[in-house]
C-alpha positions in Angstrom: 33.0 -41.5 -34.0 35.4 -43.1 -31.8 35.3 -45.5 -28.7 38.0 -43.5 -25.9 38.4 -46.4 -22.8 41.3 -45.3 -19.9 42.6 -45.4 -17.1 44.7 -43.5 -15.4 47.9 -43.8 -12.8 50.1 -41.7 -10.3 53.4 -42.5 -12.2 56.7 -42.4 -10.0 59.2 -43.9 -11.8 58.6 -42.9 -15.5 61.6 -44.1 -16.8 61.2 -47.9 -15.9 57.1 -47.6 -17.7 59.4 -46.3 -20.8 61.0 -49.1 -20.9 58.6 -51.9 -20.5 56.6 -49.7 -23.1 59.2 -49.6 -25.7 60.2 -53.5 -25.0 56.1 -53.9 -26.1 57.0 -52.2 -29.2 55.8 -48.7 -28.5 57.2 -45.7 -30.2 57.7 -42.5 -28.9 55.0 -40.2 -30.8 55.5 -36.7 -29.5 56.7 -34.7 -26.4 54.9 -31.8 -26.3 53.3 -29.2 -23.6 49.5 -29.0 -23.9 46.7 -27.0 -22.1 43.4 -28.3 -21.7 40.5 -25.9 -20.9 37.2 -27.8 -19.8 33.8 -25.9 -19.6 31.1 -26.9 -17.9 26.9 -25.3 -18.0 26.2 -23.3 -14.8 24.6 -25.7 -13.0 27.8 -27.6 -13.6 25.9 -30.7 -14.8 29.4 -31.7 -16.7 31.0 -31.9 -13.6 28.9 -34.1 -12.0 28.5 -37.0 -14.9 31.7 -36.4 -15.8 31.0 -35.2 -19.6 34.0 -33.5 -21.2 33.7 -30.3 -23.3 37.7 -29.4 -23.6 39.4 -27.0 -25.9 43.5 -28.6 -26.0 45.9 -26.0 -27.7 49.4 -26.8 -28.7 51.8 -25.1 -30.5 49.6 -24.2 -33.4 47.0 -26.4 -33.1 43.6 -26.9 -31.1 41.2 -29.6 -31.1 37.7 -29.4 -29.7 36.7 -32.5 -28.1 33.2 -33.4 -26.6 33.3 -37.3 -24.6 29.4 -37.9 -23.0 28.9 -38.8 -19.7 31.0 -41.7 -18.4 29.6 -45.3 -18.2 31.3 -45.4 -14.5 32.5 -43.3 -11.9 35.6 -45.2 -10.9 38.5 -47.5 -13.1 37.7 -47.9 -16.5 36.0 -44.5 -18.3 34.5 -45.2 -21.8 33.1 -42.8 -23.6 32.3 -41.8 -27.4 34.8 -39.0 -28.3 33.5 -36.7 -30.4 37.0 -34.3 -32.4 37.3 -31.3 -34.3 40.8 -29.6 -35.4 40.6 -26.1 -36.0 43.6 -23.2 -36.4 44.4 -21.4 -33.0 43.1 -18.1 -34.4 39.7 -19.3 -34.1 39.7 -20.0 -30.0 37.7 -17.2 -29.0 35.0 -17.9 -32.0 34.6 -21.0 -30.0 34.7 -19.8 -26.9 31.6 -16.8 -28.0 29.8 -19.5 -28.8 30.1 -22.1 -26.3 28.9 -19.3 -24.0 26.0 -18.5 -26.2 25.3 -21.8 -25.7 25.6 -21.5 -21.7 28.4 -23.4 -21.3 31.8 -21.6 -19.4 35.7 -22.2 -18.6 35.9 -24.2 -15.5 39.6 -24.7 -15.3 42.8 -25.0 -17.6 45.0 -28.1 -17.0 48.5 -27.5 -18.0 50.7 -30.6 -18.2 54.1 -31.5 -20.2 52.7 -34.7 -21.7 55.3 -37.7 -23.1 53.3 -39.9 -25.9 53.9 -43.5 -26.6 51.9 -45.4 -29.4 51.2 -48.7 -30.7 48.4 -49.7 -33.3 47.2 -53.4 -33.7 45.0 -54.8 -34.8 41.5 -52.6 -35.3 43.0 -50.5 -31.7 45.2 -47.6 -31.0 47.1 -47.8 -28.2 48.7 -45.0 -26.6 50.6 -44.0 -23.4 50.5 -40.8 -22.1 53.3 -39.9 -19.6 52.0 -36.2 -18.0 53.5 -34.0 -15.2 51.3 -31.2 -14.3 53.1 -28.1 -12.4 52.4 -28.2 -9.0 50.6 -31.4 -8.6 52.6 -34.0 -9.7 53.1 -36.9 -12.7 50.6 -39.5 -14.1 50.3 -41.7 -17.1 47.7 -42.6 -18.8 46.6 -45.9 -20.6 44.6 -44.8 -23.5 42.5 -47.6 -25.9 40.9 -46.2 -29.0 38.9 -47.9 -31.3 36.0 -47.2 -34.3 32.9 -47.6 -32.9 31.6 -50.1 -35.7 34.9 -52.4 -35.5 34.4 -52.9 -31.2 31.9 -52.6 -28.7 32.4 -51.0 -25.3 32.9 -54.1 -23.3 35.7 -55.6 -25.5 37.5 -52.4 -25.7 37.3 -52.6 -21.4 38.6 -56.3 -21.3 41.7 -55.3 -24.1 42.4 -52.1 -21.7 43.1 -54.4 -18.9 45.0 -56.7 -20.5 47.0 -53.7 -21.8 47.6 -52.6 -18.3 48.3 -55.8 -17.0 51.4 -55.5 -19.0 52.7 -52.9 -16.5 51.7 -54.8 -13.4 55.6 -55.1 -11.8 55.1 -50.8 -11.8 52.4 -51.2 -8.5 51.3 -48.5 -9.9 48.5 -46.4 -7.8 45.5 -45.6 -9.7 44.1 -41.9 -10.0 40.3 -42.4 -10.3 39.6 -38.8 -11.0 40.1 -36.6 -14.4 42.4 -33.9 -14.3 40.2 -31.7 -14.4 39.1 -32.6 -11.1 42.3 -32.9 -9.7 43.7 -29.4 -11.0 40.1 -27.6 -9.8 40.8 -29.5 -6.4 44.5 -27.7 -6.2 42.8 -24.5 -6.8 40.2 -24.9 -4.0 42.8 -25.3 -1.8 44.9 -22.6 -3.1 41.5 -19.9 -2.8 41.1 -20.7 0.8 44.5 -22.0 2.5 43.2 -23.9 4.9 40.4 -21.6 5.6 37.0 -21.9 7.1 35.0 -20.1 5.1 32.2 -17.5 6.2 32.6 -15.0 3.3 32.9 -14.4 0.0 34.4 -10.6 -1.0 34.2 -9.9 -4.8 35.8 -6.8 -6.7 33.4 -5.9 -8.8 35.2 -2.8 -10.6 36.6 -5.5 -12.9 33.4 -4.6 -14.8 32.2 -1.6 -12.9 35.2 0.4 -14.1 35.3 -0.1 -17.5 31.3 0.8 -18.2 32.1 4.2 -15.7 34.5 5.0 -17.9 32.9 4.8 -20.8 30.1 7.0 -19.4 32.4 9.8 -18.2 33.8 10.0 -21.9 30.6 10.4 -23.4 28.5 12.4 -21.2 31.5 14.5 -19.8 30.7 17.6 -20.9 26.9 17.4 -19.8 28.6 16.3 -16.3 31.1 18.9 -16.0 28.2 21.4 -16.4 26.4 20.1 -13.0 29.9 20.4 -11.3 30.8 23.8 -12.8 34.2 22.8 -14.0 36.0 20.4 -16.3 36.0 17.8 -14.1 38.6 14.9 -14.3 37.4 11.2 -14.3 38.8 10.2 -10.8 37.3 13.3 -9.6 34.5 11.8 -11.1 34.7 8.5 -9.9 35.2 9.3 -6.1 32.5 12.1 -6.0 29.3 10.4 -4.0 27.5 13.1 -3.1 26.7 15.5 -5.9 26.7 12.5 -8.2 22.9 12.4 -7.2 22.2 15.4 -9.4 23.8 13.0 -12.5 21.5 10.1 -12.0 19.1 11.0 -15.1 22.4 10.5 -17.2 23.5 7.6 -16.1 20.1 6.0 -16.4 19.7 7.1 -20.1 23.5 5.8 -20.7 22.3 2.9 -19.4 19.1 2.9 -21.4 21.1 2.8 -24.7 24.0 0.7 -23.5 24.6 -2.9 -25.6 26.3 -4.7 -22.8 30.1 -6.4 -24.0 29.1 -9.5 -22.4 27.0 -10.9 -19.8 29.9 -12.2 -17.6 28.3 -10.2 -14.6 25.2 -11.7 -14.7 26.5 -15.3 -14.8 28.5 -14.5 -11.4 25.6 -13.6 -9.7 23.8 -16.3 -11.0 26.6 -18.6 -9.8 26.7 -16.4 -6.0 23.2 -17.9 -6.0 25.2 -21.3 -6.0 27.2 -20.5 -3.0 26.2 -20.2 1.0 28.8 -17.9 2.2 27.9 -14.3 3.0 29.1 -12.4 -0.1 30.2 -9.2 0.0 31.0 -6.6 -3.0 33.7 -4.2 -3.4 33.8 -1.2 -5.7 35.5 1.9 -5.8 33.1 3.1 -8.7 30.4 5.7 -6.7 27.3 4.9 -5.4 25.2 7.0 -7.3 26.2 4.8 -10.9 26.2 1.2 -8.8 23.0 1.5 -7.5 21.4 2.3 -11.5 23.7 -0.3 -12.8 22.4 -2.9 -10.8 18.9 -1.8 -10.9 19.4 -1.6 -14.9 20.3 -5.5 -14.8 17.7 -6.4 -11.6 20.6 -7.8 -10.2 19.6 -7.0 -6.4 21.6 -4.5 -4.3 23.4 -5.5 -1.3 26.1 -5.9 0.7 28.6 -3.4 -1.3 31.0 -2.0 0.3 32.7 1.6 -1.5 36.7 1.7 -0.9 37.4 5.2 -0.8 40.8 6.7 -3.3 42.8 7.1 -0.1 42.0 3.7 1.3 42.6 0.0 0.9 40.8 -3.1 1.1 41.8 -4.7 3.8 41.3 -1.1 5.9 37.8 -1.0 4.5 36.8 -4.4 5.4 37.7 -3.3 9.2 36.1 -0.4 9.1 33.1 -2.6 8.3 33.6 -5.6 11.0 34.2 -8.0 8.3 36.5 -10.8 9.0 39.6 -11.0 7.1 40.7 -14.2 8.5 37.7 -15.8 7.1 36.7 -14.4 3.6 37.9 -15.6 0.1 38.7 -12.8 -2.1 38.0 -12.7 -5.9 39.5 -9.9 -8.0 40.4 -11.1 -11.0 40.0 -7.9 -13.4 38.2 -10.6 -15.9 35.1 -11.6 -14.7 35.4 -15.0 -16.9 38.3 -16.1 -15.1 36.3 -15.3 -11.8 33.5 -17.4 -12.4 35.6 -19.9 -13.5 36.7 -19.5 -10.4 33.4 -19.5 -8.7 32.4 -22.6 -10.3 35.7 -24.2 -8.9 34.4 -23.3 -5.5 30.9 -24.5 -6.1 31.9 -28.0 -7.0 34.3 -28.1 -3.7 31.6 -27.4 -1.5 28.5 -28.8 -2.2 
């Protein structure tokens, strides 16, 4: 168990903190590229108390880390840092069961990171020079220490003085993680400037891949009520005679073990959010309706984009406001309520 104290800086002029640093006696540890994912529960309790649950991978290695909430909300962050190293080919073990736990990818901080280090005494101390693509560079003043040889307090007053050592710098202090600052970037990316009225999801991310499933086997039985050997577009653009099919999609559905409950989570998280939402599929009605009545996940508000149609043409057709939706249509409905949750923690 280790005590993790921090702070962290816009950095400008990198090369002039190098020097200072190795005129303290730092060594240059590493220069590497790392990415950080950070999950957070659905209610995004993480987020607000700023606990870290992080996977960082780097070349082949990745290190689970899990920091409690932070003792304060601006400057200094100490927290007991919690580590475990594991191979790469074990990252989606961890990520299975992190969601069977309920807790979900919020967002991945990429960064080329620069690593200075200097142990004394019972502390490690290390300088972290970052640049993150798109957003800019930082460093980071990073104080670790065992948490039976230091208590939280001293390891605050020796972070200072470490800092103080940079003072001629100015350096302007960044008083929020990056995973705060990276989901911030994305906000802004999502809505461009936007105000907001609606949300428009493409659900066939999901949709698709369960119709398909059903058309290969029940084909035959479904070719029968059409009187050919029907294709699967044919298929999936029918609405009308698909009503006569209903009795096998519901026993389809009646046996189906679901992949994942991704879907679920994103309307859980819709819940979260007070835009109008509005669903796109161009799966046919007739299999919609008992896929969402199969998962009680109520049925509104979808919208069916025909084969010889697009989106933005459909969404005319039915008076909906370009100008002023959001659109998420990520085929992976993990990376969309990661996105979700991005929007969640912007707005409220």
């Amino acid at each position: 168990m280790k005590i993790e104290t921090e702070e962290k800086y816009y950095c400008m002029e990198p090369e002039r903190l190098i020097n200072i640093a190795e005129k303290l006696g730092f060594k240059k540890k590493k220069e590497i590229v790392e990415s950080d994912e950070y999950f957070t529960d659905i209610n995004s309790n993480f987020i607000k108390n700023r606990t870290c649950l992080r996977i960082r991978k780097n070349d082949n290695n990745m290190e689970i880390t899990y920091k409690g909430k932070s003792d304060t909300l601006l400057g200094q962050y100490c927290k007991l840092e919690n580590n475990i190293s594991s191979d790469v080919d074990k990252y989606d073990n961890f990520i299975s069961l992190f969601s069977s736990l309920g807790y979900y990818s919020y967002v991945l901080v990429m960064k080329k990171r620069i690593v200075y280090e200097l142990a004394k005494d019972h502390y490690k101390y290390s300088i972290m020079i970052d640049t993150l693509p798109e957003i800019g560079g930082f460093v980071e003043f990073e104080l670790l220490s065992d948490q039976s040889s230091t208590t939280k307090k001293e390891a605050k007053i020796e972070l200072s003085n470490f800092v103080l050592s940079f003072k001629d710098l100015n350096l302007q202090e960044a008083t929020e993680p990056y995973r705060d600052i990276v989901a911030k970037h994305i906000y802004k990316k999502i809505t461009q400037g936007k105000t907001v009225l609606n949300i428009c999801l493409d659900l066939d991310g999901e949709l698709l891949k369960y119709l398909k499933d059903f058309y290969k086997k029940y084909k035959n039985e479904i070719s029968e009520y059409f009187g050919h050997n029907i294709s699967f577009n044919e298929y999936k653009n029918n609405i009308d005679v698909n009503s006569k099919v209903s009795r096998l999609i519901n026993d389809y559905l009646e046996n189906l073990i679901f992949t994942s409950n991704d879907l679920l989570i994103t309307m859980e998280l819709l819940k979260q959010i007070s835009y109008n939402k509005i669903f796109l599929t161009k799966v046919n009605e007739t299999f919609v309706k008992c896929f969402f009545e199969k998962l009680n996940i109520e049925y509104e508000n979808v919208i069916y984009i025909s084969s010889k149609d697009n989106i933005n043409n459909t969404l005319k057709k039915n008076n909906i406001d370009i100008e002023n939706t959001i659109f998420i249509n990520d085929k992976d409905f993990k990376v969309n309520n990661s996105t979700l949750l991005v929007i969640i923690n912007q707005v409220i």
